[in-house]
NUKEVO-513060 format. One record per atom (N, C-alpha, C): x, y, z; residue in three letters. Coordinates in steps of 0.2 Angstrom, whole numbers, plus 5000, padded with zeros to 4 digits. Layout:
N
XYZALA/...
END
This chain:
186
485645834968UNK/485145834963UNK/484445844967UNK/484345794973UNK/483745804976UNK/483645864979UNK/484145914981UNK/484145964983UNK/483746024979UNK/484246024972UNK/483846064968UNK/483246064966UNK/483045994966UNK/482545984967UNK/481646014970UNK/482046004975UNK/481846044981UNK/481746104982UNK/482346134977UNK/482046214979UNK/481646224973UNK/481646224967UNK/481246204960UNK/480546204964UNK/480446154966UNK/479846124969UNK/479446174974UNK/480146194979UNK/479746284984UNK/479846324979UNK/480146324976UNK/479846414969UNK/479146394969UNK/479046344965UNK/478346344962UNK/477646354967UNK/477946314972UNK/477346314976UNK/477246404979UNK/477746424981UNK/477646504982UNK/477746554976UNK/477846514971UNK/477546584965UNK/476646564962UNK/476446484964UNK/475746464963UNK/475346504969UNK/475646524975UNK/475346534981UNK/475346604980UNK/475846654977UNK/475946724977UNK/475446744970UNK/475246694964UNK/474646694959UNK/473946704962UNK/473846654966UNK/473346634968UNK/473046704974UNK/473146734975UNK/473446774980UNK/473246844978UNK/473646864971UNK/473646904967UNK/472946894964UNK/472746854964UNK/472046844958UNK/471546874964UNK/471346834971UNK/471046854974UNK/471146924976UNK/471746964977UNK/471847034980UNK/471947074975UNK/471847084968UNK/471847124963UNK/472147194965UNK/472947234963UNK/472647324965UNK/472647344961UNK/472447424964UNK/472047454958UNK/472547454950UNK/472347514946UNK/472247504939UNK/472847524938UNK/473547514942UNK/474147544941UNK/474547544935UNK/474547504933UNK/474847464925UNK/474447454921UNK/474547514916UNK/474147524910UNK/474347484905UNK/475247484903UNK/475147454895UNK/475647374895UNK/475647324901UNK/475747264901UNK/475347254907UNK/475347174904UNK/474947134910UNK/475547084911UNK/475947064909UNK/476447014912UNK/476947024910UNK/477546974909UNK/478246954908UNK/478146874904UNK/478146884900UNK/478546804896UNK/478946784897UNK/479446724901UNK/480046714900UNK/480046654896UNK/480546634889UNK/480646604885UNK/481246564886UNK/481446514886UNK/481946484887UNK/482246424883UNK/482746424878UNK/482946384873UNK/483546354871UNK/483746304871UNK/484446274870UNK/484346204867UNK/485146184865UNK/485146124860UNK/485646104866UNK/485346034866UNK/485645984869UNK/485645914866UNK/486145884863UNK/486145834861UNK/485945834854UNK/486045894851UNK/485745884844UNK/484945904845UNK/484545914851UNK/484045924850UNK/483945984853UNK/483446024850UNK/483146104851UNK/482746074858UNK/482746104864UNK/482346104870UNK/482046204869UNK/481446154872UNK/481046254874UNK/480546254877UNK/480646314884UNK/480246314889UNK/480046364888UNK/479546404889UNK/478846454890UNK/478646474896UNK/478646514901UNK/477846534907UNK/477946604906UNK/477346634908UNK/477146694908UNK/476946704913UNK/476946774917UNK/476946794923UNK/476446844925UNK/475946844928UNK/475646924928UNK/475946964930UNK/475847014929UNK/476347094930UNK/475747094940UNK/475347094940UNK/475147084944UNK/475447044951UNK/475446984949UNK/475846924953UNK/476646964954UNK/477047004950UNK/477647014953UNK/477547074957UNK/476747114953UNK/477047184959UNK/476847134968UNK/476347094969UNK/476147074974UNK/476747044979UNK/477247004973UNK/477946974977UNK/478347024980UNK/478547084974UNK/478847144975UNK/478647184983UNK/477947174986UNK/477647224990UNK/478047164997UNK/478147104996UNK/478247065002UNK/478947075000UNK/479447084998UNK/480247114999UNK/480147165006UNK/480547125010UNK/480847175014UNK/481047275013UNK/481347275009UNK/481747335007UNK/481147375003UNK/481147435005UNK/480747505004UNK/481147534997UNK/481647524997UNK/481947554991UNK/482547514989UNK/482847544982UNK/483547514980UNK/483947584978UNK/484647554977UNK/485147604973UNK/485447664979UNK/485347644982UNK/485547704989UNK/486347704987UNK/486447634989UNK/487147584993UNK/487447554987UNK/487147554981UNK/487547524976UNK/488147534973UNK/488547494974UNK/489047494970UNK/489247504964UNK/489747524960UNK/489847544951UNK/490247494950UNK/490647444954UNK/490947384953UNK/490647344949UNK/490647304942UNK/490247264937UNK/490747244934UNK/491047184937UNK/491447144934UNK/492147174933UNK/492147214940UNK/492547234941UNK/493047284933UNK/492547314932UNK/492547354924UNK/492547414926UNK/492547444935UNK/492047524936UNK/491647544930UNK/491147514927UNK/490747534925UNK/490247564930UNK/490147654929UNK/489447684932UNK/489147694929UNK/488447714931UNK/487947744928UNK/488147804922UNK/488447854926UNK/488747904921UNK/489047874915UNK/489247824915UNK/489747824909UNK/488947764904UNK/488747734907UNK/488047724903UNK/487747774898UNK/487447834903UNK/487147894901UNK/487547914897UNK/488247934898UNK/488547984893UNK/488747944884UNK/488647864887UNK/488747834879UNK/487947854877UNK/487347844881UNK/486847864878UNK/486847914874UNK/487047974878UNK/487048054875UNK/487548044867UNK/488048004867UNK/488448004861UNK/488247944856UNK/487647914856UNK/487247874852UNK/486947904847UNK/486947894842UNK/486247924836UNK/486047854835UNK/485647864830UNK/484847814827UNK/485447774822UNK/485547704824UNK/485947654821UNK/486747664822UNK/486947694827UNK/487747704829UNK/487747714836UNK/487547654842UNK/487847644848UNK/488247684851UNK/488447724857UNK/488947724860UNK/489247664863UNK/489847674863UNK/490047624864UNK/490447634872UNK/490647574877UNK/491247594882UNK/491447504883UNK/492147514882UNK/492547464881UNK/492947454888UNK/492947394891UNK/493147404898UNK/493547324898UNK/494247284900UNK/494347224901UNK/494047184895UNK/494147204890UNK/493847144885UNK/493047144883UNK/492747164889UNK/492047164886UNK/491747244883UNK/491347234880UNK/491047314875UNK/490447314876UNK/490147374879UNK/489547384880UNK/489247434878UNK/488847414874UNK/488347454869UNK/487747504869UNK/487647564869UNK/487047594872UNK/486947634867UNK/486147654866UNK/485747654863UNK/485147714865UNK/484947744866UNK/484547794868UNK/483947784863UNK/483247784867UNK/482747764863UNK/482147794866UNK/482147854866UNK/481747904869UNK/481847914877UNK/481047894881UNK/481247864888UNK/481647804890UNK/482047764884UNK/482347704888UNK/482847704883UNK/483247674888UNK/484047644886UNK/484247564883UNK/484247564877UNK/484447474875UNK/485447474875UNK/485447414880UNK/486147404883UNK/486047344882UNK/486847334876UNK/486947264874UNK/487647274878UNK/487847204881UNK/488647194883UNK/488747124882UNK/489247124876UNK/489547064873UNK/490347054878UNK/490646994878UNK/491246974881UNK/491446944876UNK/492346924877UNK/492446874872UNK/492346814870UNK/492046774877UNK/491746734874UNK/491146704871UNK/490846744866UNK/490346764864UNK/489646754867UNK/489746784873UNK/488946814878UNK/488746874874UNK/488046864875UNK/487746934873UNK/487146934880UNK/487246994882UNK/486447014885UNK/486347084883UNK/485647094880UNK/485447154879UNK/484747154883UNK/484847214886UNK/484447244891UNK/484247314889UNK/483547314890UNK/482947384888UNK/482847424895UNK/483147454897UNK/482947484903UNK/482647564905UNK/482347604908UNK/482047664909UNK/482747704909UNK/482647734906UNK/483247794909UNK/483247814914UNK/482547874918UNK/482647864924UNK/482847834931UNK/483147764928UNK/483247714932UNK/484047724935UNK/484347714928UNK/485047734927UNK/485347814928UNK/484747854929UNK/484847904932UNK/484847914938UNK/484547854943UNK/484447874948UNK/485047844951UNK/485147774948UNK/485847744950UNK/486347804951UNK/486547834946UNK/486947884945UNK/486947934950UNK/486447964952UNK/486448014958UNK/486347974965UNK/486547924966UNK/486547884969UNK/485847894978UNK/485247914972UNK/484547934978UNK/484247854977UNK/483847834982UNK/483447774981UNK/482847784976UNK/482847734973UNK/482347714968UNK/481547664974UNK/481047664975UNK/480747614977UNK/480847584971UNK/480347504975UNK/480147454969UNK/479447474967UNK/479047494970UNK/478547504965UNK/478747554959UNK/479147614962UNK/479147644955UNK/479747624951UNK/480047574951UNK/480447534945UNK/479847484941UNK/479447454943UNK/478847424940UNK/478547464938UNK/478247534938UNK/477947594934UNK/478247614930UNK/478947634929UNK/479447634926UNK/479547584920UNK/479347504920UNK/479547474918UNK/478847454912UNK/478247484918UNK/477647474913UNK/477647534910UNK/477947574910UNK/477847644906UNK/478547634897UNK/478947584898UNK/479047564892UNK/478747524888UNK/478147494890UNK/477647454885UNK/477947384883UNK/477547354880UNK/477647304878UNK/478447284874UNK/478647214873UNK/479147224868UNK/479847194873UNK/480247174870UNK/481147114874UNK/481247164878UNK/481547144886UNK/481547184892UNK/482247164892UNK/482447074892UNK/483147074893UNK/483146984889UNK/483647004885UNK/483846934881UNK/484646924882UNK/484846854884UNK/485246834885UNK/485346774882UNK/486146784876UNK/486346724874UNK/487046704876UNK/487146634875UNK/487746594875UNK/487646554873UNK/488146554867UNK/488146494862UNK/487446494857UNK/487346424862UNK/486646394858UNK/486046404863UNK/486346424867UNK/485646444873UNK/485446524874UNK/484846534872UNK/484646604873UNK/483846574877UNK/483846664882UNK/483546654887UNK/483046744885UNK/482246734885UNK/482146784883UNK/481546804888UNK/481646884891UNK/481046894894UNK/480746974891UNK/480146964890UNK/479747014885UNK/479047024890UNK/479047084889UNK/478447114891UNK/477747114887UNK/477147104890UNK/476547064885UNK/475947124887UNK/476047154879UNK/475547204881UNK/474547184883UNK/474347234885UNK/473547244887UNK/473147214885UNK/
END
């Protein structure tokens, strides 16, 4: 328990250090239509609702993102997801067979995942049997690039991700515990 503690304790002080840091080294005006991430966090325990809130500037993660080692992602990626081979193509192609209120669907070992095409971005819900939900908002381009298996940098996954605007980026339930992170517009 002391341990986890501990790490709890270094997140905070290096995501206060990497705020403080951002506030001082501001960059330019790359991100137009959010300024941060809300993460919400909710569960019953004991008969009793618990709920945790922080908000993140979009700023503060792009500055964390520039201190990652790695220049790009998706080169080397593998299509193994729970060992489902789900790939990107087979995301995209349920996209392409979605209309407006009827998902594509692709069914893999019990769990079903749901895609939704929604101009430039794709809404990916993946339920399992034991009634997990995560739905996830993601740029198509991104899942495109997975697919052609070129590198994506981080910066332009974070322009990418400010160019879907505000609104739920990824919500995750089980059970009684839902975990929400939404984007907070300008």
């Amino acid at each position: 328990m002391k341990e986890l503690r501990a790490v709890i304790i270094g997140l905070v002080v290096v995501v206060l250090l990497a705020m403080a840091w951002a506030l001082w080294r501001r960059p330019s005006r790359e991100f137009h239509k959010i300024r941060g991430y809300r993460v919400e966090i909710e569960k019953t325990e004991g008969g009793r609702r618990k709920h945790l809130s922080f908000s993140i500037p979009i700023v503060t993660i792009a500055r964390v993102a520039s201190l990652i080692p790695a220049a790009d992602i998706g080169r080397n990626w593998n299509s193994d997801w729970a060992n489902g081979e789900v790939t990107g193509k087979d995301i995209l192609d349920a996209a392409d067979g979605s209309a407006p209120g009827k998902p594509g669907v692709i069914e893999r070992n019990g769990n079903r995942i749901e895609v939704t095409a929604d101009g430039p971005a794709l809404d990916i819900e993946v339920k399992d049997s034991w009634d997990k939900r995560v739905k996830i908002r993601v740029p198509r381009s991104l899942v495109e690039g997975f697919t052609d298996r070129r590198s994506i940098s981080i910066e332009d996954v974070l322009k990418r991700l400010d160019e879907l605007g505000p609104g739920d980026i990824v919500k995750v339930q089980d059970g009684d515990s839902e975990v929400t992170i939404t984007a907070q517009a300008k």
